[in-house]
N, C-alpha and C positions, 0 to 999 in steps of 0.2 A: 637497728632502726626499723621501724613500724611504719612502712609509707601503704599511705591507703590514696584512694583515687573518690576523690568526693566533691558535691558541689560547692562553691563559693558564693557568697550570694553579694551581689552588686545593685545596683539600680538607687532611685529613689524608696521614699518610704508608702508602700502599698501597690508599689511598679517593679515587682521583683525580675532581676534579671542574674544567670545564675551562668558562672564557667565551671566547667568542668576542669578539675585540677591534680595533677599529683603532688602529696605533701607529706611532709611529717603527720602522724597522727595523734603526737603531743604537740602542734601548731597550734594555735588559733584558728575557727573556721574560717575567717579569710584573713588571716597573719600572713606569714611565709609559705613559700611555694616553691617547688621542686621546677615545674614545666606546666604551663596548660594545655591541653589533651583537645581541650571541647568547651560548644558554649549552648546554652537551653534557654528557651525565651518563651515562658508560660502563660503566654499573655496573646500573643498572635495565633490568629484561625486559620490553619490549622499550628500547631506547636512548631516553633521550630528548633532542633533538634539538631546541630553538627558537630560530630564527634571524629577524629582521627582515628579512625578503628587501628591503623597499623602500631603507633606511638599506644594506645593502648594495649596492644598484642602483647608490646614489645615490656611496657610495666606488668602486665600482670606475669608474662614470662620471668621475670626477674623476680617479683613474688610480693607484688603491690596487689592489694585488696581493694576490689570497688566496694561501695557502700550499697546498700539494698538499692534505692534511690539511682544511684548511677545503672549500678547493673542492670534494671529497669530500662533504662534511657541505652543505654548499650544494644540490648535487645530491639529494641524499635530499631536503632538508628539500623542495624543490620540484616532489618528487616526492608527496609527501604524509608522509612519515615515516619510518622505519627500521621494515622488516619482523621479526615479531619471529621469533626462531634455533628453528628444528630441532632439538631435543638428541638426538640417539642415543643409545640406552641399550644398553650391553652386553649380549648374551646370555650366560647358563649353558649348558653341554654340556647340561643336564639340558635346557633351553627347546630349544635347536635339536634336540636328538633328537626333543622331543616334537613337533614341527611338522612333521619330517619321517614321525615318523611319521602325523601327521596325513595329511599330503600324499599318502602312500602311500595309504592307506586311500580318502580318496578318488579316489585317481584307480582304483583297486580297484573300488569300486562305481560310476563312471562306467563300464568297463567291463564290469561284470557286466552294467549295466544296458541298454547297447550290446546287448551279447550277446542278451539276455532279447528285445529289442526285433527284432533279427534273425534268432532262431528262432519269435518271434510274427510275421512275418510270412510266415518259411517256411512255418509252420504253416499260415496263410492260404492261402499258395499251394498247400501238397499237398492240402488241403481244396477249392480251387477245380477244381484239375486233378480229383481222385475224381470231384467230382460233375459235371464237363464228359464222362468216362469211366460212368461210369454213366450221363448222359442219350444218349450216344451207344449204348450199347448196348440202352437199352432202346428206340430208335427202329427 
């Protein structure tokens, strides 16, 4: 017999919810069932993800095959969990103009301030030459 470990799919329709199962692999995808191992919920932020790692040890020892898909979900789960997604949020022309203009501005006054910083130390120095020039001539 051919038992593989793959999901089952439950839920409503476009509300998928999915067990983790060991089965025959001339079953039906969700016909008969050996044991259920674990269950995956693709729908909650972050994923949730719980699998009996040990009961899976224990079939793949005996020589049950996960499916790409599980083994997948295997991997996270023993990983510690499914990281939860990054959403990126669109910008408006409005947002990116104003950022840019942000950006400008200061890199603007990073320079200014550059500047300001480098004529204070000019400063410094035609201040230090004068008074090295006046002590020499008053010696």
């Amino acid at each position: 017999m051919a038992v593989k470990i793959r999901l089952a799919r439950h839920g409503a329709k476009k509300r998928p919810y999915y067990r983790v199962v060991v089965a025959d692999s001339r079953m039906p995808r969700d016909g008969r069932l050996i044991e259920q191992v674990g269950r995956y919920n693709p729908l909650t932020n972050p994923k949730t993800i719980e699998i009996d790692l040990e009961k899976v040890d224990a079939w793949i020892a005996k020589g049950a095959q996960p499916t790409n898909a599980v083994s997948h979900l295997i991997d996270i789960a023993r990983e510690g969990g499914a990281p939860a997604p990054e959403k990126k949020q669109k910008k408006s022309k409005k947002q990116i103009a104003r950022e840019q203009a942000e950006a400008e501005a200061a890199a603007e006054a990073a320079a200014e301030a550059a500047a300001a910083a480098e004529a204070a130390e000019a400063g410094d120095d035609a201040e230090a030459s004068e008074e090295t020039a006046s002590d020499e001539a008053a010696e």
